[in-house]
OpenMM code with the backbone's topology and positions (N, CA, C; nanometers):
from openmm import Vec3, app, unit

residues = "UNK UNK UNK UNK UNK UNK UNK UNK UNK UNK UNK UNK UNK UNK UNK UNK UNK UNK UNK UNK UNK UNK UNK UNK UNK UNK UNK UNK UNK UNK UNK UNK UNK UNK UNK UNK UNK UNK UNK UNK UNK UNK UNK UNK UNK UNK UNK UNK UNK UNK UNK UNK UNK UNK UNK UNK UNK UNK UNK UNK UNK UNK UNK UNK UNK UNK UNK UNK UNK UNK UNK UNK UNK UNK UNK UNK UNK UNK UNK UNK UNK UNK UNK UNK UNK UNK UNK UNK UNK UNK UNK UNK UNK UNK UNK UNK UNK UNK UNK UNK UNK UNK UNK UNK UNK UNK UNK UNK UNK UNK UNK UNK UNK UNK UNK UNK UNK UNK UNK UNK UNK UNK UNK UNK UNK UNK UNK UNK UNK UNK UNK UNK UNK UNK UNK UNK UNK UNK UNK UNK UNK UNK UNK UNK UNK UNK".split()
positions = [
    Vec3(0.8076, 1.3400, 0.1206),
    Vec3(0.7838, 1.2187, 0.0420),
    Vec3(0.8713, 1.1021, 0.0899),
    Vec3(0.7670, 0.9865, 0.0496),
    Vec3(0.9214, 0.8398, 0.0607),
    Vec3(0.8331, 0.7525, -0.0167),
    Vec3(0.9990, 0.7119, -0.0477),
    Vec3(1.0101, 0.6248, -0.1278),
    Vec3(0.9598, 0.4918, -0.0607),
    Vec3(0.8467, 0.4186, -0.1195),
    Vec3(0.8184, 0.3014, -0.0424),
    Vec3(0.7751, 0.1799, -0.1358),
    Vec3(0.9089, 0.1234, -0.1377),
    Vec3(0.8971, 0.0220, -0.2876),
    Vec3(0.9070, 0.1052, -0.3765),
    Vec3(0.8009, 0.0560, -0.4880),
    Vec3(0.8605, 0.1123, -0.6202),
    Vec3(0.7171, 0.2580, -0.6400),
    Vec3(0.6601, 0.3173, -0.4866),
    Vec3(0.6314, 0.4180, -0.4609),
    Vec3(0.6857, 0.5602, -0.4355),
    Vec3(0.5787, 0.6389, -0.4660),
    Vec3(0.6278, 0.7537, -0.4346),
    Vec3(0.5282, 0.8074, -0.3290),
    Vec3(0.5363, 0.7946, -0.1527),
    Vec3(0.4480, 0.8500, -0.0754),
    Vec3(0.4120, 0.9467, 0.0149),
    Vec3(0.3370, 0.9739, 0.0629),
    Vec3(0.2991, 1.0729, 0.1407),
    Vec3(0.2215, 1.0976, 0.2414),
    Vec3(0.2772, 1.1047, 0.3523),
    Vec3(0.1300, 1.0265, 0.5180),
    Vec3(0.0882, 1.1739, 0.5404),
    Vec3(0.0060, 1.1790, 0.5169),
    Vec3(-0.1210, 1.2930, 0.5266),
    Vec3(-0.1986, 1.2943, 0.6427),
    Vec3(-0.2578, 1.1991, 0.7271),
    Vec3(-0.2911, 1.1886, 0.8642),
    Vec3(-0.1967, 1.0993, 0.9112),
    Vec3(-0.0842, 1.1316, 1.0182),
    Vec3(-0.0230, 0.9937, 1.1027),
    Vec3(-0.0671, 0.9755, 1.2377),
    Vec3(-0.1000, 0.8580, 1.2183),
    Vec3(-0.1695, 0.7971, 1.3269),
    Vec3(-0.1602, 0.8588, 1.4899),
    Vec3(-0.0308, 0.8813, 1.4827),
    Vec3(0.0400, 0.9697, 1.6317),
    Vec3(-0.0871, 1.0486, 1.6508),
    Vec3(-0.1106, 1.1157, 1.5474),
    Vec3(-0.2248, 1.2589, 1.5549),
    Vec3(-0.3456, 1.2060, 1.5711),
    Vec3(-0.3897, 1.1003, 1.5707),
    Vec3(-0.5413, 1.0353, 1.5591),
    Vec3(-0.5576, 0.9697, 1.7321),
    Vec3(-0.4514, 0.9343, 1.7835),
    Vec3(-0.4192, 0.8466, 1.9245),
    Vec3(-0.4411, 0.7438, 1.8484),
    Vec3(-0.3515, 0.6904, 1.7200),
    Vec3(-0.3756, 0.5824, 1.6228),
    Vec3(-0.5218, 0.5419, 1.6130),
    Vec3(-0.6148, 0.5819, 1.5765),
    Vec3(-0.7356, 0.5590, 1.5771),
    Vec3(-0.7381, 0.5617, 1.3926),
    Vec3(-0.6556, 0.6398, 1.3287),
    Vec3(-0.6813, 0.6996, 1.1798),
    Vec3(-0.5300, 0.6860, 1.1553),
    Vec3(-0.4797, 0.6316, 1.0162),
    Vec3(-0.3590, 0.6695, 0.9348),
    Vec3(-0.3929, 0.6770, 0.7851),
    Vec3(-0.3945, 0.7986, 0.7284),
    Vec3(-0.3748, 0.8389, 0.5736),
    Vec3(-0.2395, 0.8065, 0.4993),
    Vec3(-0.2655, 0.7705, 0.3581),
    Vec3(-0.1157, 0.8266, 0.3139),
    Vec3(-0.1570, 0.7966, 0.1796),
    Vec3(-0.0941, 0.8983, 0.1280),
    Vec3(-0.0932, 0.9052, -0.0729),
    Vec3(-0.0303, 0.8226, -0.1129),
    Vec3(-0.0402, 0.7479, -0.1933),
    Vec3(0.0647, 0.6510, -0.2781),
    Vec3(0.0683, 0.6939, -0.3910),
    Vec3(0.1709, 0.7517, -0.4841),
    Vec3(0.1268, 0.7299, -0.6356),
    Vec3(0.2222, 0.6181, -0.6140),
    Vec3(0.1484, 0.5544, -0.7400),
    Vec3(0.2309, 0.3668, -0.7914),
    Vec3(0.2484, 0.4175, -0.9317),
    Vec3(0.3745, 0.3390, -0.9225),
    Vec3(0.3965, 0.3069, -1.1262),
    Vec3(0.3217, 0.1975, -1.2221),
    Vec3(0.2865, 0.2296, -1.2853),
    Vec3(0.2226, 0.1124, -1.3928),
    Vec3(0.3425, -0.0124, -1.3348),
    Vec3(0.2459, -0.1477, -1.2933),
    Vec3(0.2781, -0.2360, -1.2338),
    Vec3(0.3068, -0.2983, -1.1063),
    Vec3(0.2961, -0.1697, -0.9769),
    Vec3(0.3159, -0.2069, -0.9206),
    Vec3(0.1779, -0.3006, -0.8551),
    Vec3(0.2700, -0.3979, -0.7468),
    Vec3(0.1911, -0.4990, -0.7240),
    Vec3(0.2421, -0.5640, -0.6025),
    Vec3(0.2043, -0.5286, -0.4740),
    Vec3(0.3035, -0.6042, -0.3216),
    Vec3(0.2573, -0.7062, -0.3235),
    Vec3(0.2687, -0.7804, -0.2296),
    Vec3(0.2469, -0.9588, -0.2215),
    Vec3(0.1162, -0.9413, -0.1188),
    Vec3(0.0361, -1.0795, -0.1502),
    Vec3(-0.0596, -1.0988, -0.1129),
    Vec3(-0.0437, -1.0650, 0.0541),
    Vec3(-0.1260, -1.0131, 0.1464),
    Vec3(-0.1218, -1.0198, 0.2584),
    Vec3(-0.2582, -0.9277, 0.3447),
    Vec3(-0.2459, -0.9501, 0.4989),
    Vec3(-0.3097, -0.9353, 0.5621),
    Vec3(-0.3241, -0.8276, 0.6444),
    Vec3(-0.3645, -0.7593, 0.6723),
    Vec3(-0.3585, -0.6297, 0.8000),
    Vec3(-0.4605, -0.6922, 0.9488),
    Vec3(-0.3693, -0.7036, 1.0497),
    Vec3(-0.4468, -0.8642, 1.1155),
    Vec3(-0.5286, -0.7760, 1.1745),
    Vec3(-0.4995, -0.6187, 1.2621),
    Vec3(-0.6090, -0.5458, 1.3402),
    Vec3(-0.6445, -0.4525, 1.2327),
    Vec3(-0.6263, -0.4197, 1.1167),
    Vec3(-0.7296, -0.2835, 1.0805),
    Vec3(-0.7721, -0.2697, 0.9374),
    Vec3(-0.8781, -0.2375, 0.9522),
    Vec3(-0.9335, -0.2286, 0.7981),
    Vec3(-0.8705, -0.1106, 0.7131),
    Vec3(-0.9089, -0.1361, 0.6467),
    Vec3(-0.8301, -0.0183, 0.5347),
    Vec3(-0.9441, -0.0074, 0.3716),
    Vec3(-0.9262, 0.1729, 0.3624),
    Vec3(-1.0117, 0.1660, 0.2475),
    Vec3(-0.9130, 0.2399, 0.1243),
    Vec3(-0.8985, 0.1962, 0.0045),
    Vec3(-0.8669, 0.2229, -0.0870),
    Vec3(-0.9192, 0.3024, -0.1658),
    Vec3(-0.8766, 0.4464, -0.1875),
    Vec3(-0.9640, 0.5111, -0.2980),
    Vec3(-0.9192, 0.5487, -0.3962),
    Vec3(-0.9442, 0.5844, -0.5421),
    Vec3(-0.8259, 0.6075, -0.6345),
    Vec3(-0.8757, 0.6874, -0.6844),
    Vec3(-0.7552, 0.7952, -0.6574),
    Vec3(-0.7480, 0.9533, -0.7563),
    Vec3(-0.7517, 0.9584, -0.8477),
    Vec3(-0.6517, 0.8733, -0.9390),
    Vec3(-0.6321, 0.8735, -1.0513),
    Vec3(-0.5891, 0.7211, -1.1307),
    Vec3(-0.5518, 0.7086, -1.2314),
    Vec3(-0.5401, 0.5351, -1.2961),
    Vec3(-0.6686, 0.4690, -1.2525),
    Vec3(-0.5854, 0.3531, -1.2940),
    Vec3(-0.6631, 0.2086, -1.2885),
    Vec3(-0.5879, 0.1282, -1.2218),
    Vec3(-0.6712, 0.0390, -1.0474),
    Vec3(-0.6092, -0.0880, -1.0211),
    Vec3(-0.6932, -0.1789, -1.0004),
    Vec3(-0.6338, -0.3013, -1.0195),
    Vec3(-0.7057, -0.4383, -0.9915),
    Vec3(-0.7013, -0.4535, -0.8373),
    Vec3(-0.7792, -0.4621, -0.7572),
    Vec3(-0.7769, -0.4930, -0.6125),
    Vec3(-0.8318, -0.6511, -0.6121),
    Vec3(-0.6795, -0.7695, -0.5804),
    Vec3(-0.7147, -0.8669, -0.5589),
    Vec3(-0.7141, -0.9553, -0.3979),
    Vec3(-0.8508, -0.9929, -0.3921),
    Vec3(-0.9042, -1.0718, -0.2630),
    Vec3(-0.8374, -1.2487, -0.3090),
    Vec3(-0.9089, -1.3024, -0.2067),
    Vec3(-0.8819, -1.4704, -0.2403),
    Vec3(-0.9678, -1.5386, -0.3310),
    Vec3(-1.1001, -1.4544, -0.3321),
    Vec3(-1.2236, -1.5043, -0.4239),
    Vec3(-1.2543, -1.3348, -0.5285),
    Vec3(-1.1795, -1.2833, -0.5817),
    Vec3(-1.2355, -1.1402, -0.6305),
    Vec3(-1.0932, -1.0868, -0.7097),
    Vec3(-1.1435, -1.0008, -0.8014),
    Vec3(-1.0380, -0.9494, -0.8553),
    Vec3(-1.1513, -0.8026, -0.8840),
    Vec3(-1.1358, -0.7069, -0.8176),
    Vec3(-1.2128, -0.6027, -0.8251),
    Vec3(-1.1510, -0.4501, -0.9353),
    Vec3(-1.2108, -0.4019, -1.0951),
    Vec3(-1.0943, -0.3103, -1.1460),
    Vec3(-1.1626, -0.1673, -1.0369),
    Vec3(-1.0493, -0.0957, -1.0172),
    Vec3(-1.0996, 0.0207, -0.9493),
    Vec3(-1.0086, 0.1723, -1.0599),
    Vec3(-1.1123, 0.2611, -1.0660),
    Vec3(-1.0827, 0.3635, -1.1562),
    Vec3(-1.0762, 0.4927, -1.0886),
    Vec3(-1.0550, 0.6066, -1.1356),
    Vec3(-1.1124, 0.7242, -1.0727),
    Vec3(-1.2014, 0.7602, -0.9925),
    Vec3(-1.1869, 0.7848, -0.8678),
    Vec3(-1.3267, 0.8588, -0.7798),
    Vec3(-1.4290, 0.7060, -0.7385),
    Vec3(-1.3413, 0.5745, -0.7357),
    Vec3(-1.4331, 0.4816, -0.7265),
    Vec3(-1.3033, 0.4192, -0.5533),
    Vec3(-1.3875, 0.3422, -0.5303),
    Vec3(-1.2843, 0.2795, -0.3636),
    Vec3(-1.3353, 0.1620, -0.3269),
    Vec3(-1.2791, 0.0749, -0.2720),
    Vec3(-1.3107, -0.0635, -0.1867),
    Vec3(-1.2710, -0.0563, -0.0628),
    Vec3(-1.3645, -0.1165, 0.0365),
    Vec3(-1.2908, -0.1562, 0.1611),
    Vec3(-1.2378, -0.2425, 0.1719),
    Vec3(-1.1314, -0.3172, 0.2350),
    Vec3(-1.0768, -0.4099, 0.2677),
    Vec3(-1.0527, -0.4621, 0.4405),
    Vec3(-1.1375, -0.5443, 0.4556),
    Vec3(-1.1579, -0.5887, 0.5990),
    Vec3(-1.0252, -0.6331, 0.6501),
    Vec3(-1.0420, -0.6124, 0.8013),
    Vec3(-0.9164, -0.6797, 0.8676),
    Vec3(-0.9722, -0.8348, 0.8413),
    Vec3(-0.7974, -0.8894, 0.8692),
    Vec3(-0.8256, -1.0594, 0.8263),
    Vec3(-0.8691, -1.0886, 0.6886),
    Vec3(-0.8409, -0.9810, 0.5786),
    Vec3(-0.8698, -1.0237, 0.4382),
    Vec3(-0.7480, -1.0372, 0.3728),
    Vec3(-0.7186, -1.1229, 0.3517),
    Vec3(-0.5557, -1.1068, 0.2481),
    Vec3(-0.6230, -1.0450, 0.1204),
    Vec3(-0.5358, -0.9407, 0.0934),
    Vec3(-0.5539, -0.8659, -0.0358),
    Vec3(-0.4248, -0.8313, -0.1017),
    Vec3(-0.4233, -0.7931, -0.2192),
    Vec3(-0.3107, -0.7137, -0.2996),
    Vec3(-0.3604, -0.6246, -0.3823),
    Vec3(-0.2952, -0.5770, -0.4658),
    Vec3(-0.3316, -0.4939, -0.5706),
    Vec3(-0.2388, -0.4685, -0.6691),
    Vec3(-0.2895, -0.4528, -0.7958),
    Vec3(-0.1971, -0.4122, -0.9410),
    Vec3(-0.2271, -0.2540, -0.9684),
    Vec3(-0.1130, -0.1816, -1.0206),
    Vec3(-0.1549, -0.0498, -1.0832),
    Vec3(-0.1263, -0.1169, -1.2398),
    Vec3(-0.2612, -0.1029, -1.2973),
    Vec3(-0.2373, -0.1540, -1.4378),
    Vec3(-0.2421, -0.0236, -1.4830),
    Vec3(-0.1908, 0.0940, -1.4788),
    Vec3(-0.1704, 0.1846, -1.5012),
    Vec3(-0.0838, 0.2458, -1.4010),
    Vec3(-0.0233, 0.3252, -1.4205),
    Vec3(0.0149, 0.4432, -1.3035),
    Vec3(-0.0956, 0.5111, -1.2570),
    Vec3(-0.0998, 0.5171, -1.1267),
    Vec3(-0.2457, 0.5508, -1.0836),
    Vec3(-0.1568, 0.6329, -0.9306),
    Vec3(-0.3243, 0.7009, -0.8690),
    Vec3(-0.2454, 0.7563, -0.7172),
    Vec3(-0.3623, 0.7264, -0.6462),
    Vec3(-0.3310, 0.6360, -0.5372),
    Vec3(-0.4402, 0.6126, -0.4204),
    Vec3(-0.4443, 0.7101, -0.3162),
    Vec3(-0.5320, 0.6744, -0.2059),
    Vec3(-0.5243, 0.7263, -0.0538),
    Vec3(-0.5426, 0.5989, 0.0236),
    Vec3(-0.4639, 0.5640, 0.0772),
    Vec3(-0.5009, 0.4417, 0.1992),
    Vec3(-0.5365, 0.4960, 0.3052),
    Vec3(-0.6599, 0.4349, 0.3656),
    Vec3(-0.6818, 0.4911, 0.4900),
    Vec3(-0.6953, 0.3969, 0.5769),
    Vec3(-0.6370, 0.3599, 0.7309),
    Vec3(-0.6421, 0.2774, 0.7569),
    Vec3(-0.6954, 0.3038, 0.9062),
    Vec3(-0.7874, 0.1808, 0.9704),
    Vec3(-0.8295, 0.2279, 1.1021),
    Vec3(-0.8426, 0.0927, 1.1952),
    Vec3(-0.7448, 0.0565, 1.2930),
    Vec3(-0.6898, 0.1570, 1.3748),
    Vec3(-0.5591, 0.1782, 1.2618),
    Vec3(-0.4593, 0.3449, 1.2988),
    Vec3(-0.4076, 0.3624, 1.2159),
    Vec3(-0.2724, 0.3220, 1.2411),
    Vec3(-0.1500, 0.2613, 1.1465),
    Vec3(-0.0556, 0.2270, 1.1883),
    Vec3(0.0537, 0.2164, 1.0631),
    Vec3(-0.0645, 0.1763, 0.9377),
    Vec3(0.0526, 0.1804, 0.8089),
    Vec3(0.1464, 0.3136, 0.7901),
    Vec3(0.0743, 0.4057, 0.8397),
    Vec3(0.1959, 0.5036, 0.8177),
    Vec3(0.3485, 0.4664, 0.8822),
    Vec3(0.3386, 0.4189, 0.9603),
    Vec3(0.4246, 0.3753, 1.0550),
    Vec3(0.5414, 0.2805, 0.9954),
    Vec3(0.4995, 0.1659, 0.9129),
    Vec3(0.5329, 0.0685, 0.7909),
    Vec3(0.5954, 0.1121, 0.6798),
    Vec3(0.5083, 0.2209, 0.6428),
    Vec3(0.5625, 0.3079, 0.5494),
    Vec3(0.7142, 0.3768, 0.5507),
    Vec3(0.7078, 0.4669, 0.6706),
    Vec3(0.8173, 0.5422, 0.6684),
    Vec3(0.9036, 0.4157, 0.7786),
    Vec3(0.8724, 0.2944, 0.8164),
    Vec3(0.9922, 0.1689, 0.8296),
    Vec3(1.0521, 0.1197, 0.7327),
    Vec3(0.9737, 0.0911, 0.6660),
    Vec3(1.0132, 0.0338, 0.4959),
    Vec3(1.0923, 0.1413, 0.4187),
    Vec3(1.0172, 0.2690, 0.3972),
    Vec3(1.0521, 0.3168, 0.3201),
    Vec3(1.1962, 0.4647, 0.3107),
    Vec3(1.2246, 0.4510, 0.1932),
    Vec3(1.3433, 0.5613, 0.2180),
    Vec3(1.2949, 0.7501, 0.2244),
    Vec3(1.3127, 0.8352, 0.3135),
    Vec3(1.2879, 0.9021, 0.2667),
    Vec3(1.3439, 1.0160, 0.1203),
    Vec3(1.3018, 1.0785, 0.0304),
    Vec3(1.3549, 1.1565, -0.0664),
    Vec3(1.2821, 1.2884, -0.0823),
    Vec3(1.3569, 1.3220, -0.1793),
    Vec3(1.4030, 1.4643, -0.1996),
    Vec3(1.2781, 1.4426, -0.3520),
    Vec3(1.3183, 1.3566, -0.4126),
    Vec3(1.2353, 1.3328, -0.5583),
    Vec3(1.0960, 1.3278, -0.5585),
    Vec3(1.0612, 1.4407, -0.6316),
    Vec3(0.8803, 1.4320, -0.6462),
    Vec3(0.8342, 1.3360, -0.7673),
    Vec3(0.8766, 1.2334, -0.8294),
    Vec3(0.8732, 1.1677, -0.8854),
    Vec3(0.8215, 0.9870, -0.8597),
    Vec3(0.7157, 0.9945, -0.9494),
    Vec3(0.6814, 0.8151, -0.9188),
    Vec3(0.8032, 0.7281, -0.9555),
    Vec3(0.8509, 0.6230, -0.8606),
    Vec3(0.9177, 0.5234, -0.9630),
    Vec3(0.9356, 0.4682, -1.0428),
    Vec3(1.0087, 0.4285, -1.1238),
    Vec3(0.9812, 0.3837, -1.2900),
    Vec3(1.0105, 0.2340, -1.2997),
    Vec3(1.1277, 0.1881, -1.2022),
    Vec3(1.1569, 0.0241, -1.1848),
    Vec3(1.1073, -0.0414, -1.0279),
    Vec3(1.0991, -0.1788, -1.0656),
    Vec3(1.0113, -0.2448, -0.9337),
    Vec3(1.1030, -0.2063, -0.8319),
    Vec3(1.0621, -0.2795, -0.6841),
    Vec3(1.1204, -0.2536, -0.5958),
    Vec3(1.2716, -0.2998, -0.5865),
    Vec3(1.3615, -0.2759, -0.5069),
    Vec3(1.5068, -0.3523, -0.5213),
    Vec3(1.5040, -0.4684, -0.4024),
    Vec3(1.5479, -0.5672, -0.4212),
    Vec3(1.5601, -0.6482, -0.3183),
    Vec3(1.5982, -0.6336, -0.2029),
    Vec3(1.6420, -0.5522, -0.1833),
    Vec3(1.6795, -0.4717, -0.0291),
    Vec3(1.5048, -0.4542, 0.0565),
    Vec3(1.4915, -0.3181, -0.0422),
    Vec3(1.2888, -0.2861, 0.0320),
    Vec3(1.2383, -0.4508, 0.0366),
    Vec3(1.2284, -0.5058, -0.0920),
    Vec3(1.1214, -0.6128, -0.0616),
    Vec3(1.1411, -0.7088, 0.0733),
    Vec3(1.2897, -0.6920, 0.1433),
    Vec3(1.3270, -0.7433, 0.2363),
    Vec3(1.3009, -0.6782, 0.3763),
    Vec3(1.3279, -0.5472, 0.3571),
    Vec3(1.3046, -0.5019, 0.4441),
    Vec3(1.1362, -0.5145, 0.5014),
    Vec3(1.0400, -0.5007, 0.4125),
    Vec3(0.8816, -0.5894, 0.3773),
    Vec3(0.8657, -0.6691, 0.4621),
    Vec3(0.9477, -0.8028, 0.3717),
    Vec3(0.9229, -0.8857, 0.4868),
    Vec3(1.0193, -0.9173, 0.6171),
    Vec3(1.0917, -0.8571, 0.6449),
    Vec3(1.1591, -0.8121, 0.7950),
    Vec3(1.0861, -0.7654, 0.8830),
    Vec3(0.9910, -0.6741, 0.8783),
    Vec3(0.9346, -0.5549, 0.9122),
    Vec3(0.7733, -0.5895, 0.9396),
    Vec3(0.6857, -0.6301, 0.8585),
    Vec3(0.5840, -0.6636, 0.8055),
    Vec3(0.5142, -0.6900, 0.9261),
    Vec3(0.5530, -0.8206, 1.0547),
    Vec3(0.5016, -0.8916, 1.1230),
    Vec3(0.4886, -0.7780, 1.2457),
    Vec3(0.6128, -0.6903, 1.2298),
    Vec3(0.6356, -0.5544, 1.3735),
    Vec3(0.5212, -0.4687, 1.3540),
    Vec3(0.4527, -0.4848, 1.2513),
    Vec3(0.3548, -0.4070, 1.2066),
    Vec3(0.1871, -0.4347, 1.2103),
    Vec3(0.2022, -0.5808, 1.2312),
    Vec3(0.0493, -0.6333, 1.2754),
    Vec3(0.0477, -0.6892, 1.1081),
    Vec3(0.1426, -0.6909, 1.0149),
    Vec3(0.1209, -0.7348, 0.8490),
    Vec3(0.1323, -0.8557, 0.8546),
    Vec3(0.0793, -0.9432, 0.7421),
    Vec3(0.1481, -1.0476, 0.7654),
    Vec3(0.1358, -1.1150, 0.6005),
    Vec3(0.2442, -1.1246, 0.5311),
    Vec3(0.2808, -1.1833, 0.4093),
    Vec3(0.2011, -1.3575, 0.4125),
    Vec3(0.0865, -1.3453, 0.2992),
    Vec3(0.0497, -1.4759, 0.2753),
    Vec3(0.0906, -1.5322, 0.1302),
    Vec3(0.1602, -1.4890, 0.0658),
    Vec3(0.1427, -1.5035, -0.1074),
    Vec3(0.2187, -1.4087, -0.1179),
    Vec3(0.2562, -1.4013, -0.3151),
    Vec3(0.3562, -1.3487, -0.4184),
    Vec3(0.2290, -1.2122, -0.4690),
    Vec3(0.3215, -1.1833, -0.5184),
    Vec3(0.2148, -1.0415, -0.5555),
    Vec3(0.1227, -1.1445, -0.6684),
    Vec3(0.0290, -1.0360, -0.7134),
    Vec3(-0.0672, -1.0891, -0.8024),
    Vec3(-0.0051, -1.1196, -0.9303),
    Vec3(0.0545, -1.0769, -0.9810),
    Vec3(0.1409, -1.0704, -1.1154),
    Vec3(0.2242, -1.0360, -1.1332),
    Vec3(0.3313, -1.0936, -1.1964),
    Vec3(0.4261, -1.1176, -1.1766),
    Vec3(0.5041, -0.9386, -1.1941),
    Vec3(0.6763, -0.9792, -1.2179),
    Vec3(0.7591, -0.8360, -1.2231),
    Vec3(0.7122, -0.7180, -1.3294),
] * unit.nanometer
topology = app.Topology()
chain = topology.addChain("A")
for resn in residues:
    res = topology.addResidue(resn, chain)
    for name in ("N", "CA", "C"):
        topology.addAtom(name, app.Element.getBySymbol(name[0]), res)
């Protein structure tokens, strides 16, 4: 597991194994979480949700997504998303590379546990430190607020 923000994750396909063609990874989120608006400049990515409820927000869309339901999200789309619940996704991303972001950003742990407080200003920095090494690119504040 790692800790990634105020996540608890898990890379299930890493890209290494695909010849980056494919990257998986579990997220459970805590009720609220919400990263800042942004872009994935080479790869699409599809969102599917195990469990909860999130708002998947575009520039023109605010989409609710529930159980067993998913969106794609095109490269060159700035998107974000809310867990208005505690919820657990799968990101899948192609070509694959967020795993990569993930375990840059994130800490690894020992704790099988979702997070309960937002991110600390350290991660959100490391975010945007990191973000651009990654093909990411920060356009906007998360969707709603802390």
């Amino acid at each position: 597991p790692i800790q990634f923000l105020d996540t608890l994750s898990f890379v299930h396909v890493p890209s290494d194994e695909t010849d980056r063609r494919w990257s998986v990874v579990e997220m459970q989120l805590r009720e609220g979480h919400a990263p800042p608006l942004h872009v994935h400049e080479h790869a699409d990515e599809c969102i599917h949700v195990i469990d909860g409820t999130i708002h998947v927000h575009t520039e023109e869309d605010k989409q609710e997504l529930t159980a067993d339901s998913s969106v794609v999200l095109p490269r060159g789309e700035p998107h974000s998303l809310h867990a208005v619940t505690e919820a657990t996704i799968i990101a899948a991303d192609s070509p694959g590379g967020f795993d990569k972001f993930v375990a840059a950003v994130g800490e690894p742990t020992e704790e099988r546990t979702i997070p309960t407080t937002p991110p600390s200003e350290a991660a959100i920095g490391r975010v945007n430190e990191l973000a651009s090494d990654h093909d990411i690119r920060i356009v906007g504040p998360p969707p709603v607020g802390p």
